[in-house]
Every structure is written in structure tokens, then in C-alpha cells.
N, C-alpha and C positions, 0 to 999 in steps of 0.2 A: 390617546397614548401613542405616541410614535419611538421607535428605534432607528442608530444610526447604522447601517450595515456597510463594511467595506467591501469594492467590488471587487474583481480580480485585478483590476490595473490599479487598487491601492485608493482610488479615490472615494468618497464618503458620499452618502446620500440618505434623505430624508427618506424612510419608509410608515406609513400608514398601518400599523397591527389591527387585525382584523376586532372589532368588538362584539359579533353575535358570534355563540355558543358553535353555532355550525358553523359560520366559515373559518369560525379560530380552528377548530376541528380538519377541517380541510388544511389551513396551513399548518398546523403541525405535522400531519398526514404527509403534505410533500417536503417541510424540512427533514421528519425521520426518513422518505424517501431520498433523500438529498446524502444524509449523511450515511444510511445503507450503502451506497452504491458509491461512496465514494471509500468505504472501509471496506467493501467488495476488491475495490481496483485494489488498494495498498496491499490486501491479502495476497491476490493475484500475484504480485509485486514480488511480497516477500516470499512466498513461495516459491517462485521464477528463479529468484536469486538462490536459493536454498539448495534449487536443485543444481542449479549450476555452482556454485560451490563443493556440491556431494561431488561431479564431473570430475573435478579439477583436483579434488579432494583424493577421488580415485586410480587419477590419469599419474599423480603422484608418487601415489604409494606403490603404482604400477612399475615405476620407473624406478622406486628407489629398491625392489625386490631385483629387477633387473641386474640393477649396477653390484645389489650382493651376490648375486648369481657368478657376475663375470668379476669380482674380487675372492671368490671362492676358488673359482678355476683358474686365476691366476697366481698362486699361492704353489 
């Protein structure tokens, strides 16, 4: 049994599936490692951004209290 896997630059390659019990086991083992840690980074990611958002979000709202401040005292 073989599958065709794409690499990162897109081109295709013949891969050999493992057929005893254990080393199928091993390769599942490092795909679920493979895809853990690559939904680790995205997390990282999205979070990253999340917070930097909240920054931005806050630097904001900082600014638009500001401007009601100084349309207060100009009145």
C-alpha cells in the first residue's frame, strides 16, 4: 500500500505505509506529533495576534476618551 504525499515545495512523492502493527503505530505516533505541534504554533499565532489586537484595541479607546476629554473643555 503506498500513499502520495505533497512536500512543502508542492512536489509529489511516492511514500511506502508502514505494514506491521508496530511500525504503523510508530508512524501514526510521529504524524499525531507532526500535527500537535504544528496546531501548537497556529495557537501561538493566534494568540500573538489576539493580544496584539487587545493593544491596539486599548491604545484606541485611550485615545478616543482623550479627544472626549479635550471636546468637553472646549465647549
Amino acid at each position: 500500500m503506498s500513499a502520495t504525499n505533497t512536500n512543502t515545495t508542492g512536489a509529489t512523492q511516492e511514500e511506502q505505509l508502514p505494514t506491521q502493527p508496530e511500525d504503523l503505530a510508530n508512524f501514526m505516533d510521529q504524524i499525531f506529533s507532526q500535527m500537535e505541534s504544528k496546531f501548537t504554533d497556529m495557537a501561538q499565532q493566534v494568540l500573538k495576534r489576539i493580544d496584539e489586537m487587545s493593544s491596539k484595541i486599548n491604545e484606541l479607546e485611550s485615545s478616543i476618551d482623550t479627544l472626549m476629554q479635550q471636546a468637553e473643555q472646549d465647549k
